[in-house]
C-alpha positions in Angstrom: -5.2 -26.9 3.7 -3.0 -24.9 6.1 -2.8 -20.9 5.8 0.9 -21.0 4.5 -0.1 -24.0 1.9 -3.3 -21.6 -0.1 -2.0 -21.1 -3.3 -3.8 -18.0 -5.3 -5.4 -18.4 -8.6 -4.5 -16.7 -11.7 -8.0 -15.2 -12.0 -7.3 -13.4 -8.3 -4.5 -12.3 -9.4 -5.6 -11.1 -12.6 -8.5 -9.1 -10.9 -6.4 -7.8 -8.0 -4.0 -6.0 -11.0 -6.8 -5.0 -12.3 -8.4 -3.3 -9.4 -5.1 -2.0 -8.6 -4.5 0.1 -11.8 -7.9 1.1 -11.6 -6.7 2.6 -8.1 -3.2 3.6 -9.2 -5.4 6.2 -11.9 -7.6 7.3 -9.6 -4.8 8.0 -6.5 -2.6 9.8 -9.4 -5.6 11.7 -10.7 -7.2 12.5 -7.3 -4.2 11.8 -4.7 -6.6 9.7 -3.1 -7.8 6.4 -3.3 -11.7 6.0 -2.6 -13.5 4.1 0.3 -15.9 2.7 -2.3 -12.8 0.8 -4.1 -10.6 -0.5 -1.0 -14.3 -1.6 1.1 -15.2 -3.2 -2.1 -11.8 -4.6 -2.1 -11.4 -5.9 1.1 -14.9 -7.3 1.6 -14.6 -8.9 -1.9 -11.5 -10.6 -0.7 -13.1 -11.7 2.2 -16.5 -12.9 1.2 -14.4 -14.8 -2.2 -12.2 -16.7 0.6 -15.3 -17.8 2.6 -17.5 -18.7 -0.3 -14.4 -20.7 -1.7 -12.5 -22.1 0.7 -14.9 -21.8 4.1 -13.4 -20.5 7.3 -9.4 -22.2 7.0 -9.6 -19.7 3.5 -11.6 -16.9 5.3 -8.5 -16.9 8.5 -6.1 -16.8 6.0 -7.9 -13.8 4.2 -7.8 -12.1 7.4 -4.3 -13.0 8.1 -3.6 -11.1 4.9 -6.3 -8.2 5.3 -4.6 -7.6 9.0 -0.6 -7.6 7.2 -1.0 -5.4 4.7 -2.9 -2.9 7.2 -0.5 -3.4 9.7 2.4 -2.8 7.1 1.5 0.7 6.3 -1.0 1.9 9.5 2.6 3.3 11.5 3.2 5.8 8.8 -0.6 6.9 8.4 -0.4 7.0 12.5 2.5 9.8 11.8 1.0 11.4 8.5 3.2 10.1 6.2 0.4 7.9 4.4 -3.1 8.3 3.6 -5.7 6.2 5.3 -6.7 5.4 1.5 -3.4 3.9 0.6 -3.1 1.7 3.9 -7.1 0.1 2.9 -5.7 -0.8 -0.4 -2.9 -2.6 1.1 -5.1 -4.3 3.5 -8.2 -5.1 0.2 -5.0 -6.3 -1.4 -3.8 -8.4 1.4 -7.7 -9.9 1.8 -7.2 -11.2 -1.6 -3.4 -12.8 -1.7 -3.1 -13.2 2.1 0.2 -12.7 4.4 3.1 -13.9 2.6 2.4 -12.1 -1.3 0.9 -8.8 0.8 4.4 -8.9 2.4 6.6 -9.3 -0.6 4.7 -7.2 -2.5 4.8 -4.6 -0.1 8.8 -4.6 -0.3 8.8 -4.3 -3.7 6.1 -1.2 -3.8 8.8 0.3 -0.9 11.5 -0.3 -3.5 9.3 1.3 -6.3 8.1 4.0 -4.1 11.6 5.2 -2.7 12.7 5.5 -6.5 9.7 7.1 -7.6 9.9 9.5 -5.1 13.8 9.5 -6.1 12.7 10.4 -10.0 10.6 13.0 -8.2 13.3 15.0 -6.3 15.8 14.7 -9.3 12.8 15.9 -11.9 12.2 19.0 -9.4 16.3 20.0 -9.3 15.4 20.9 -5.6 18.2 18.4 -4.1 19.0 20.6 -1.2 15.5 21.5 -0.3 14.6 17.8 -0.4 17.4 16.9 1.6 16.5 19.6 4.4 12.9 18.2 4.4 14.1 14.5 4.5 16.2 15.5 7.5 13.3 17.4 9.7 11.3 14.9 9.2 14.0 12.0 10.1 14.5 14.3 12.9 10.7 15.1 14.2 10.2 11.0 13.8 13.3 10.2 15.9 12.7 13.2 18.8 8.8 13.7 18.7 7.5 10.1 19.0 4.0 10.9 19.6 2.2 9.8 16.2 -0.5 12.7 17.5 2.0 15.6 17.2 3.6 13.9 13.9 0.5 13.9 12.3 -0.4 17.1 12.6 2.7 18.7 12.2 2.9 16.3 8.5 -0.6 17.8 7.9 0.6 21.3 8.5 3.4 20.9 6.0 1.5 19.0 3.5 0.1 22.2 1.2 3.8 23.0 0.8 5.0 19.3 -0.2 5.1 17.3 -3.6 3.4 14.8 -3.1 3.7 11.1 -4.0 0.5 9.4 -5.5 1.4 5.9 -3.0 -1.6 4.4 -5.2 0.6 4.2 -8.3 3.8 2.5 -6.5 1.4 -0.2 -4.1 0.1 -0.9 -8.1 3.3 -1.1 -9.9 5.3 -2.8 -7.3 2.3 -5.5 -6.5 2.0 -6.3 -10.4 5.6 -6.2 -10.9 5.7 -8.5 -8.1 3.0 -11.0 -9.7 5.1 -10.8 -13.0 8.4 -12.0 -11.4 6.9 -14.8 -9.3 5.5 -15.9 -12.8 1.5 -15.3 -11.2 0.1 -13.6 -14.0 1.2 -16.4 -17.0 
């Protein structure tokens, strides 16, 4: 068995959704998600992949552990993501490995951008929106020091709506399971 060649099981799947609602309700309730569900997560994913498949399954655990991590960690580096959402990913990724943590990323991304689209339109604050959008766009492209961007987004944070990333990571992951048929 090669990395690329591991197919997931329906039961993985199954329990990933799972786990990920469970963490969708929790981030929307909370605006966090906990360390004692993404550890669990990740170390689940990992452990299940050795015990299963030996060390070929356990490297391509990792693989998928270190992509979803490494797909969200530049936007936590800046304060744009919790550390909470980018374990998830990463627990997620341990589970379903490089190439479903990647796709299903895109689709959360899609499902994020028009949450947080649903969001601004549900507020009526298009202009202020846009003005924020636009000093951030601006502090990201000028600033470049993740440091300084993180604590100026953590300076700003009391006075933003905030978007749950929990619920998006969950809907867009599951909604990517359903397309690709992995939860029949």
């Amino acid at each position: 068995m090669t990395l690329a060649s591991h197919e997931v099981t329906h039961g993985v799947i199954w329990f990933v959704s799972i786990v990920l609602v469970e963490a969708a309700v929790i981030d929307g309730l909370k605006l966090r998600v906990p360390n004692w569900l993404t550890y669990h997560l990740a170390l689940g994913g990992l452990g299940f992949a050795a015990w299963t498949g030996g060390s070929a399954l356990l490297l391509w655990a990792l693989a998928g552990l270190a992509t979803g991590l490494l797909l969200l960690l530049p936007l936590y580096a800046i304060g744009g993501m919790g550390a909470g959402d980018v374990k998830l990913l990463a627990g997620v990724g341990a589970w379903v490995g490089p190439v479903l943590i990647l796709w299903a990323f895109v689709v959360s991304t899609v499902v994020g951008a028009v949450m947080a689209l649903a969001m601004v339109a549900w507020s009526g604050q298009y202009i202020h929106h846009w003005v924020q959008l636009q000093a951030i766009s601006h502090e990201i492209l000028t600033i470049r020091d993740p440091a300084k961007l993180s604590a100026i987004a953590a300076e700003r944070k009391p006075r933003m709506r905030l978007l749950p990333y929990g619920i998006p990571i969950a809907v867009g992951t599951i909604g990517y399971f359903a397309w690709m048929g992995l939860l029949v």
